[in-house]
C-alpha positions as CSV (number, residue, x, y, z in Angstrom):
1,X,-3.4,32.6,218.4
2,X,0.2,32.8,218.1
3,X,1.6,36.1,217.3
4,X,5.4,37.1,218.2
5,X,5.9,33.7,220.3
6,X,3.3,34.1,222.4
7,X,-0.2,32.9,222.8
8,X,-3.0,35.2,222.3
9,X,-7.2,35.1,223.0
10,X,-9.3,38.2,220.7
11,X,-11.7,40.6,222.2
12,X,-14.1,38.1,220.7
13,X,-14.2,34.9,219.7
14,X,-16.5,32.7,217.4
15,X,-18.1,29.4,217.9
16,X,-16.7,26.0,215.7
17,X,-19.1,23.5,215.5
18,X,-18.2,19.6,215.3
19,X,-19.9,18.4,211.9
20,X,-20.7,15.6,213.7
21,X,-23.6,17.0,216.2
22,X,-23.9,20.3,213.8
23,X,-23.3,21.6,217.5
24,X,-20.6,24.1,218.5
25,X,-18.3,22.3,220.8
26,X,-15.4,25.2,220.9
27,X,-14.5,28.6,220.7
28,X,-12.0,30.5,218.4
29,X,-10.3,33.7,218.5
30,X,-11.0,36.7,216.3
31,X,-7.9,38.4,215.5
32,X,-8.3,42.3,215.7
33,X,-6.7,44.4,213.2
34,X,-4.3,45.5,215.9
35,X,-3.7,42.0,216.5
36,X,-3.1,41.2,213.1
37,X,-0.3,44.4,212.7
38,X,1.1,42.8,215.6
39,X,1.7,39.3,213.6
40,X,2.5,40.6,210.3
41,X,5.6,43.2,212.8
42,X,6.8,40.3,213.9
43,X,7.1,38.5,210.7
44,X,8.9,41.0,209.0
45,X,11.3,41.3,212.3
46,X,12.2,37.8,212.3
47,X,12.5,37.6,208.9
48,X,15.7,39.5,208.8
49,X,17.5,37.0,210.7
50,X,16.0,33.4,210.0
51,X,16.5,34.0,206.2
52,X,20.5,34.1,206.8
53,X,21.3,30.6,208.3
54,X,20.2,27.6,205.9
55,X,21.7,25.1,207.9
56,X,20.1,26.4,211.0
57,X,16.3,26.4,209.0
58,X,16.8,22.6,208.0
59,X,17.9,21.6,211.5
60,X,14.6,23.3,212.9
61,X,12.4,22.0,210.2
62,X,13.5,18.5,211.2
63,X,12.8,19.5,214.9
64,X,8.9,20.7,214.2
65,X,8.8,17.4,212.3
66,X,9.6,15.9,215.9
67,X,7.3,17.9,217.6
68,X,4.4,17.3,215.3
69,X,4.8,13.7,215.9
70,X,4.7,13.8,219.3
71,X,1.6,15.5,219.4
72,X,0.4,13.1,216.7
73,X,-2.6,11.7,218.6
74,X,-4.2,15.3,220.0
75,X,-3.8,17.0,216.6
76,X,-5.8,14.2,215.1
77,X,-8.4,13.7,217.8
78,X,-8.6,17.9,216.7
79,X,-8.6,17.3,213.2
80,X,-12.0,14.8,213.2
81,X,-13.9,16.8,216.0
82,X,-13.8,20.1,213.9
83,X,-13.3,18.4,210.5
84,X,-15.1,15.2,210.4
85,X,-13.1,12.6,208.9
86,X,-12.4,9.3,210.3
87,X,-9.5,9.2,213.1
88,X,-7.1,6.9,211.0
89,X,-7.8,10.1,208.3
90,X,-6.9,12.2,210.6
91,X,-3.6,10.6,211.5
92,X,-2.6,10.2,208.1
93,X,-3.0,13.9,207.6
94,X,-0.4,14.2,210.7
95,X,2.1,12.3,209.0
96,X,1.6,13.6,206.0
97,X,2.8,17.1,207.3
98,X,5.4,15.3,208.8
99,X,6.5,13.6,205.8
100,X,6.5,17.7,203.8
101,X,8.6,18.7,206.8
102,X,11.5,15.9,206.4
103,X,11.3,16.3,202.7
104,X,12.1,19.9,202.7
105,X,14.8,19.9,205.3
106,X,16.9,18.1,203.5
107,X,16.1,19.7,200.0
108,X,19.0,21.6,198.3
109,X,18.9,24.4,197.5
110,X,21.5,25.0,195.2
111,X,23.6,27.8,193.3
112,X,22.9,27.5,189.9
113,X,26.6,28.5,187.8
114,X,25.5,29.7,184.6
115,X,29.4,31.0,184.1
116,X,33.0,30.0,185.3
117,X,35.6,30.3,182.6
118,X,38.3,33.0,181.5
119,X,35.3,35.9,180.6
120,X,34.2,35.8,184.0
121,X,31.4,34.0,186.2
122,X,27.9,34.6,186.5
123,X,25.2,32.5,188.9
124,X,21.4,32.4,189.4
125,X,20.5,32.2,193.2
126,X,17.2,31.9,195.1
127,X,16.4,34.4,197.3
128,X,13.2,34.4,200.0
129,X,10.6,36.8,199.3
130,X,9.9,38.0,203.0
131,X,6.8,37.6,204.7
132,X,4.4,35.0,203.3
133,X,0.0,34.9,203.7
134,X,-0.9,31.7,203.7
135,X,-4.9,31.2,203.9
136,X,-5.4,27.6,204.1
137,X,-9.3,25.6,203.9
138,X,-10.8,23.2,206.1
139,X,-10.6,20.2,204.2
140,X,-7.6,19.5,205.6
141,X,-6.2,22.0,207.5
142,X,-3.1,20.6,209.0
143,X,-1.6,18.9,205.6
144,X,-2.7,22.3,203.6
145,X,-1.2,24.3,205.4
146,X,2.1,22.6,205.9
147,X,2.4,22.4,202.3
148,X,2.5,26.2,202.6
149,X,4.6,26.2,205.5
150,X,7.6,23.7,204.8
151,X,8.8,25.4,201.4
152,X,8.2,28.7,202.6
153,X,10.0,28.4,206.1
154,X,12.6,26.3,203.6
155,X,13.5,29.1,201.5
156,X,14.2,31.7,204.2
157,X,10.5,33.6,204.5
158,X,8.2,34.4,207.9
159,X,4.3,33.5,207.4
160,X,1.5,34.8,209.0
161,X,-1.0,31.6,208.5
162,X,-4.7,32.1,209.0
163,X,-6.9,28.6,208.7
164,X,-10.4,28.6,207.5
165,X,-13.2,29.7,210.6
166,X,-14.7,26.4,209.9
167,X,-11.3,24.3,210.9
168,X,-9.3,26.7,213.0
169,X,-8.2,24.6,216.1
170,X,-5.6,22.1,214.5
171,X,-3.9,25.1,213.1
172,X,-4.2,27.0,216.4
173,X,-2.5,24.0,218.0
174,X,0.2,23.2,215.0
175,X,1.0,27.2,215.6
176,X,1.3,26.4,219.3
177,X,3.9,23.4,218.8
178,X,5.9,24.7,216.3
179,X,6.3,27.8,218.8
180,X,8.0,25.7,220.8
181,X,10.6,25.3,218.2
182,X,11.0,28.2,216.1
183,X,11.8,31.9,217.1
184,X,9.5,34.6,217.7
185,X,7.6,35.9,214.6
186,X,8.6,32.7,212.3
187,X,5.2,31.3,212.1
188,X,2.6,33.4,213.3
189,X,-1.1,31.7,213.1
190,X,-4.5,33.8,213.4
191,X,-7.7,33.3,213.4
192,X,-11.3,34.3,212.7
193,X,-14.2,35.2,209.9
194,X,-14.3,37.7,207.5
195,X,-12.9,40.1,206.9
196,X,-10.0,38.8,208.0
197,X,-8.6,37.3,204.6
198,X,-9.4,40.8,203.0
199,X,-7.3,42.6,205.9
200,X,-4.5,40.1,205.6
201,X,-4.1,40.0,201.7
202,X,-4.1,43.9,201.2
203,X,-1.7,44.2,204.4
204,X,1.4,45.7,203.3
205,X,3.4,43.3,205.2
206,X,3.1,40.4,203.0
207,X,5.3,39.9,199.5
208,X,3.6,37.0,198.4
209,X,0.1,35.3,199.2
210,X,-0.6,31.3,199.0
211,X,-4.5,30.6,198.8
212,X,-6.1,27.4,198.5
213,X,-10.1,27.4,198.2
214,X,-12.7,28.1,195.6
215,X,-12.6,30.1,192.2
216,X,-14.6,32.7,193.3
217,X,-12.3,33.6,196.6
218,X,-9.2,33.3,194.4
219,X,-10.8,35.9,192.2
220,X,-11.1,38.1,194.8
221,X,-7.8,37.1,196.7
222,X,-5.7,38.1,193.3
223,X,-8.1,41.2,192.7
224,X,-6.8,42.8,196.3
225,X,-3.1,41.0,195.9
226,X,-2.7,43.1,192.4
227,X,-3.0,46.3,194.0
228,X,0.3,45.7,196.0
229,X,2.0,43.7,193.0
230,X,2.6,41.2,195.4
231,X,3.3,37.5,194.0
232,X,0.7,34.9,194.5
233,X,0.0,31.1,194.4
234,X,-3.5,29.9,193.9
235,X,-4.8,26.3,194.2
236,X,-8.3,26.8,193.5
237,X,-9.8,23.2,193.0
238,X,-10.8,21.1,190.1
239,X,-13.8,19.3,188.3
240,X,-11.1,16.0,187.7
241,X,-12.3,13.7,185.0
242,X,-11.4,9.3,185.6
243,X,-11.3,8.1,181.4
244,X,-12.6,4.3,182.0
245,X,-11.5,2.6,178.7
246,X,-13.6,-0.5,177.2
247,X,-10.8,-2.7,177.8
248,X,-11.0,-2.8,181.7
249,X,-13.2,-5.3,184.2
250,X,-15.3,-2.8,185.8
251,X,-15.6,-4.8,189.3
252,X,-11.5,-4.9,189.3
253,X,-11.7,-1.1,189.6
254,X,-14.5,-0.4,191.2
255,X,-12.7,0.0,194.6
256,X,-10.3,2.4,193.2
257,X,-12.4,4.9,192.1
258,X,-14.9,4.8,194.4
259,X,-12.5,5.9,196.8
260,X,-10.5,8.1,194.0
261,X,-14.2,9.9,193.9
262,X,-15.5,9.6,197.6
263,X,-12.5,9.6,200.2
264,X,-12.6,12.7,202.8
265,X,-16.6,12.2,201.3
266,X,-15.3,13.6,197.9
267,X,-13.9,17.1,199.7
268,X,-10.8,17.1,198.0
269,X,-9.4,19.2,195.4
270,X,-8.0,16.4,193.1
271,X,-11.1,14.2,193.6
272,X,-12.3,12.3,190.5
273,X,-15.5,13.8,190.0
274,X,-17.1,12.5,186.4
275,X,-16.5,9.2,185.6
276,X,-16.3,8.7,181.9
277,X,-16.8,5.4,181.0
278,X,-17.5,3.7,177.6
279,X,-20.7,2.9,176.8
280,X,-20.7,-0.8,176.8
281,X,-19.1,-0.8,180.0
282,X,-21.2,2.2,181.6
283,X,-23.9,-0.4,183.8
284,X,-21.1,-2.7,184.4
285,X,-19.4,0.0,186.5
286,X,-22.5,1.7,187.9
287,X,-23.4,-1.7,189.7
288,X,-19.9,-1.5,190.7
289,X,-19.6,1.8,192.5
290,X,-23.4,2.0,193.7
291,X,-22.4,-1.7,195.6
292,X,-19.3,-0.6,197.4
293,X,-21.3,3.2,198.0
294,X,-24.5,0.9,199.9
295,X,-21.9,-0.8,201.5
296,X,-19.5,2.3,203.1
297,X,-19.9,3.2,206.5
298,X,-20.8,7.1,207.3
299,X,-21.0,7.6,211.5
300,X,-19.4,10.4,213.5
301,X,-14.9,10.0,212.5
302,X,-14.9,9.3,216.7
303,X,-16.0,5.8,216.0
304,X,-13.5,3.4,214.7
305,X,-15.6,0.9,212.6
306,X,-16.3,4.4,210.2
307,X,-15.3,5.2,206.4
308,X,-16.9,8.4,205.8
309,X,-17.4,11.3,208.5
310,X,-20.0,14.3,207.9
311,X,-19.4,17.1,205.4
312,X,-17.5,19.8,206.4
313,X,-20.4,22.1,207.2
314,X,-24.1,22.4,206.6
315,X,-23.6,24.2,203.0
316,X,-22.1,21.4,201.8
317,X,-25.1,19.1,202.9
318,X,-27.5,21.4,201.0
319,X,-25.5,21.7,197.7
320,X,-25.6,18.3,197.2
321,X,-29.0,18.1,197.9
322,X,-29.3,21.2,195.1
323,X,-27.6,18.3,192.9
324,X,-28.6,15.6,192.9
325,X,-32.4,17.5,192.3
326,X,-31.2,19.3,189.3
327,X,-29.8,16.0,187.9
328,X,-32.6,13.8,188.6
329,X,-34.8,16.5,186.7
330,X,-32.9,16.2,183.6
331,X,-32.8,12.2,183.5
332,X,-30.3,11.0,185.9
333,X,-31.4,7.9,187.8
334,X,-30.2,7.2,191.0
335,X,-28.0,4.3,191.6
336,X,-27.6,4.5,195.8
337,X,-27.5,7.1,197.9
338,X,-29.5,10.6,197.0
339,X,-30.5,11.8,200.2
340,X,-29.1,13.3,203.7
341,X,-29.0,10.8,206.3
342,X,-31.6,11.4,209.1
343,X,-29.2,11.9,212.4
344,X,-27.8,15.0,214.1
345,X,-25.0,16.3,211.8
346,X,-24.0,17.1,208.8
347,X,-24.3,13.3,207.1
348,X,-24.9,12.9,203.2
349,X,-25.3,9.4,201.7
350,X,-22.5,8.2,199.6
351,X,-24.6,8.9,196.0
352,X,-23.9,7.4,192.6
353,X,-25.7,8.9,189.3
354,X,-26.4,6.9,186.2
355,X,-27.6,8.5,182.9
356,X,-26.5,11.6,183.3
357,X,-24.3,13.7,180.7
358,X,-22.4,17.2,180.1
359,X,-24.5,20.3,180.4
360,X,-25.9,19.2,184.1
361,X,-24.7,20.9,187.1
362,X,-23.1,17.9,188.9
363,X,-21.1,17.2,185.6
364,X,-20.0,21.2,185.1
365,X,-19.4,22.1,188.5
366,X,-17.0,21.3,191.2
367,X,-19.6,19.2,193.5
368,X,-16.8,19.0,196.4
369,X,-19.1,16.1,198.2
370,X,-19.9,12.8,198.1
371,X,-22.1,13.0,194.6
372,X,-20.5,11.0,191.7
373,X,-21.7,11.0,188.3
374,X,-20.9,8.5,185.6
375,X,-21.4,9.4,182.1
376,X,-21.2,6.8,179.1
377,X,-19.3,8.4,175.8
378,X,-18.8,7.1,172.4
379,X,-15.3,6.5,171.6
380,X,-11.7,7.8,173.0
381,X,-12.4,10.9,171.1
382,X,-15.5,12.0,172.8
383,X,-14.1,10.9,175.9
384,X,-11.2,13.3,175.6
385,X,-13.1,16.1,174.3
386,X,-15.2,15.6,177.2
387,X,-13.3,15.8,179.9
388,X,-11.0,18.7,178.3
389,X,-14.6,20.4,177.9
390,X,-14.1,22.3,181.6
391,X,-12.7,25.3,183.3
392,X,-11.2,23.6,185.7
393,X,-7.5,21.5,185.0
394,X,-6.1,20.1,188.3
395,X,-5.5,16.3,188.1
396,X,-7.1,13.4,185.5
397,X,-7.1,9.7,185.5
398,X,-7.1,7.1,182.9
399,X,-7.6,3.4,183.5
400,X,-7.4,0.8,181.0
401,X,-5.7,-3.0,181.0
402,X,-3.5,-1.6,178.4
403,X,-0.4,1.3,179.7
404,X,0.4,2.0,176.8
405,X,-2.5,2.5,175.8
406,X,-3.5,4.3,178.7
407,X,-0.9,6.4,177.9
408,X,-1.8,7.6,175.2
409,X,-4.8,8.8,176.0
410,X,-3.2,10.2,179.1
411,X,-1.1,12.3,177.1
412,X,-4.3,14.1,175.4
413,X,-5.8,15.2,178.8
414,X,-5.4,18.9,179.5
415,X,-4.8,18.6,183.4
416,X,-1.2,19.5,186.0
417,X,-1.5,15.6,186.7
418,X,-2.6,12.4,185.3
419,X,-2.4,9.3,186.9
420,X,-2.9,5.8,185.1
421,X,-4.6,2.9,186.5
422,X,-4.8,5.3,189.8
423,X,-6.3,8.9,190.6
424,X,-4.1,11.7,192.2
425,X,-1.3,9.5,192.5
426,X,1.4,11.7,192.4
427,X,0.2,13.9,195.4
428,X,3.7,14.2,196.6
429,X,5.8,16.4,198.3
430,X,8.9,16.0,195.3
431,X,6.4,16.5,192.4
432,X,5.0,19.6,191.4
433,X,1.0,20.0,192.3
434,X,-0.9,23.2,190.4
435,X,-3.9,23.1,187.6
436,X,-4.3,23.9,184.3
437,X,-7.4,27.1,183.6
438,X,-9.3,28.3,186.3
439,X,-7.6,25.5,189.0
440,X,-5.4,28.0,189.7
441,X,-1.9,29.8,189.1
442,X,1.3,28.2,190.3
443,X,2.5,25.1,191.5
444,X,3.1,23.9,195.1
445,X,5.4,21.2,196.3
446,X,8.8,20.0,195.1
447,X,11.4,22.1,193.9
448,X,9.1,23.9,192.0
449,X,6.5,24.8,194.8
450,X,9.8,26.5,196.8
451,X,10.5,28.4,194.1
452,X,7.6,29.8,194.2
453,X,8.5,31.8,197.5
454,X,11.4,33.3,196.5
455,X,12.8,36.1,193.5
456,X,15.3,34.7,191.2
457,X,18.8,36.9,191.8
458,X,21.4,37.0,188.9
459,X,25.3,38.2,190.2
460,X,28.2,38.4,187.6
461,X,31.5,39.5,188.0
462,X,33.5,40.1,184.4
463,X,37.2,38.9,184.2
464,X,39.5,41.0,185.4
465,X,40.4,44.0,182.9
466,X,44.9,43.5,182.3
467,X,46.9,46.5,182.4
468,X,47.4,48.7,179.5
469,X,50.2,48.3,177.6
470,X,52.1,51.3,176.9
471,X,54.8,51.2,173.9
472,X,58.1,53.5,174.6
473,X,60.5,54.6,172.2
């Protein structure tokens, strides 16, 4: 772990298996609760000074940028063994981080003058919070975690970072490099299983905490973060419906939402996950998808020739399983795919689902795998009453040969984003990124994910009072 600038084992440790085998091939730390005051000390030390210098944050932000790219190829190789995703994946998450690093270096952070005349002057500044939890998953725990990182660091605050047990060691090693860079007690990264997120959340270190997993941990994380009034950020997933209009050639999207629906094997957040598509064009597209899901490759992320990598864990593998049983009970047929693939590993076939509607689990729930339903509807209306028809509000997607038409429709979707003729498209590090309903609270990202680590701090300084005048005589 990293903890004050230096680098630190537990009394214990705990085993992280490689998806791959479903064999542990590396041992973690567990931090102890002395461990863990030491981290959260040394936060709040540094803290006093790195929040004064902008100039000097930016200048160090570009230099972890530097750092991370040099270690490009070993954080990667890291990334797939404990993760699973294909190597080129793997690198793109690098560089992604990367690219959240040089974005927010050179983000202004401005005065805002809300005054300046003969009354007086008044102006709104941004002002960091102070130390900042960040509890990250293991879907991608490098680009997660820098987007959690960057702003935060950016605005002036310490963090104490701790990864999911199921994806520790890139985080372990990101906390390593950009030790190299920053001072003592700036980023501090720890590590283990529960009850560590309890411990770290109800510290009374932290100001603010920024979760990203499921609902039912960000219930709990803003259950313990309310008894210390302390500011949160949760991004908490999403059940993201793809609107297919009549007016679009089913075989000239096909690729793009297969891929919308099953990159990183469908563990993403902002996945399409129900495929709404109008009736007359509902076979057309299952042929589509089940084709290009027959055809994908699924091996170990190690070998090059591979598309999709195992699930995260072995939970995953049995949930869809759970699934794709419950929907073929209520009249789903399969179109490809359906079963786990007969290997060492954590391996799921790439599974499309035809007939199925609203009301089954894989439609309600977030599946967070590589199960995709497609469900025919009426007309625009049902469509969009549909796909409002959930809990969950993160991103949306609607594809049709017409914009404007698209657009539209776009406009009637209750989500934080929606793309057109694309899915997730605006997962950027200048636009905002936060749900709508049980996705979560907050944004991250952009201007608008910074501000999220800091308090808002009003000064105002009246004209100068004149001199009574005093008559004589």
């Amino acid at each position: 772990m990293t903890i004050d600038g230096s680098q630190m084992w537990g009394r214990q440790t705990f085993g992280v298996v490689d998806p791959a085998t479903g064999a542990i091939f590396a041992q973690a730390p567990v931090c102890t609760v002395e461990q863990l005051d030491q981290a959260m000390d040394a936060a709040l030390r540094a803290f006093h000074e790195w929040r004064r210098e902008d100039d000097l944050r930016r200048a160090m932000l570009r230099e972890c940028a530097q750092v991370l790219l040099g270690a490009l190829d070993e954080l990667a190789a890291t990334i797939t063994a404990e993760q699973g995703k294909p190597r080129a994946a793997s690198v793109a998450e690098v560089v992604a981080a990367v690219t959240w690093l040089r974005y927010y270096a050179e983000l202004d952070i401005g005065r805002e003058v809300v005054q300046d005349d003969r009354h007086g002057y008044a102006d709104v500044v941004r002002r960091p919070l102070g130390v900042v939890a960040a509890i990250t998953p293991w879907n991608f725990p490098v680009a997660l975690a820098m987007w959690k990182l960057a702003p935060a660091l950016r605005a002036g605050n310490t963090v104490v970072l701790k990864p999911s047990p199921y994806a520790p060691l890139s985080a372990l090693m990101m906390g390593e490099l950009l030790g190299r860079v920053l001072p003592a007690g700036v980023v501090n990264v720890v590590t283990g299983p529960d009850p560590l997120g309890d411990r770290i959340v109800t510290h009374p270190v932290p100001r603010m905490v920024s979760f990203t997993g499921s609902v039912a941990t960000g219930r709990r994380v803003a259950a313990a973060a309310a008894g210390g009034l302390k500011r949160m950020t949760l991004e908490l997933g999403g059940n993201d419906a793809a609107v297919v209009l009549d007016d679009v050639d089913p075989e000239q999207v096909a690729d793009d939402i297969f891929w919308a629906a099953l990159d990183n094997n469908g563990q993403r957040c902002m996945a399409a996950k129900r495929i709404y598509v109008a009736g007359s064009r509902h076979d057309e597209l299952v042929d589509a998808l089940a084709a290009r899901a027959r055809a994908t490759r699924v091996g170990p992320g190690s070998q090059p020739s591979v598309q999709l990598g195992p699930l995260g864990n072995q939970t995953q593998v049995g949930r869809m399983a759970e699934y794709v049983r419950d929907a073929l009970a209520h009249g789903a047929v399969l179109a490809a795919g359906g079963t786990a693939l007969d290997r060492p590993g954590y391996f799921y076939a790439p599974t499309v689902l035809a007939g199925v509607t609203d009301g089954v689990r894989v439609v309600d729930e977030e599946q967070f795998g590589p199960v995709l339903p497609v469900i025919a509807y009426r007309d625009v209306d049902d469509a969009v009453n549909r796909a409002n028809a959930s809990d969950f509000g993160l991103t949306a997607s609607v594809w049709s040969a017409d914009p404007e038409r698209a657009d539209a429709v776009a406009a009637r979707l209750d989500a934080g984003q929606v793309s057109v003729n694309a899915h997730a498209a605006g997962v950027r590090p200048d636009l905002p990124f936060g749900g709508h309903r049980c996705s979560g609270i907050g944004v991250e990202n952009g201007i608008w994910g910074l501000h999220s680590f800091t308090d808002l701090q009003a000064t105002v300084r009246p004209a100068p009072k004149r001199p009574r005048q005093t008559r004589t005589g």
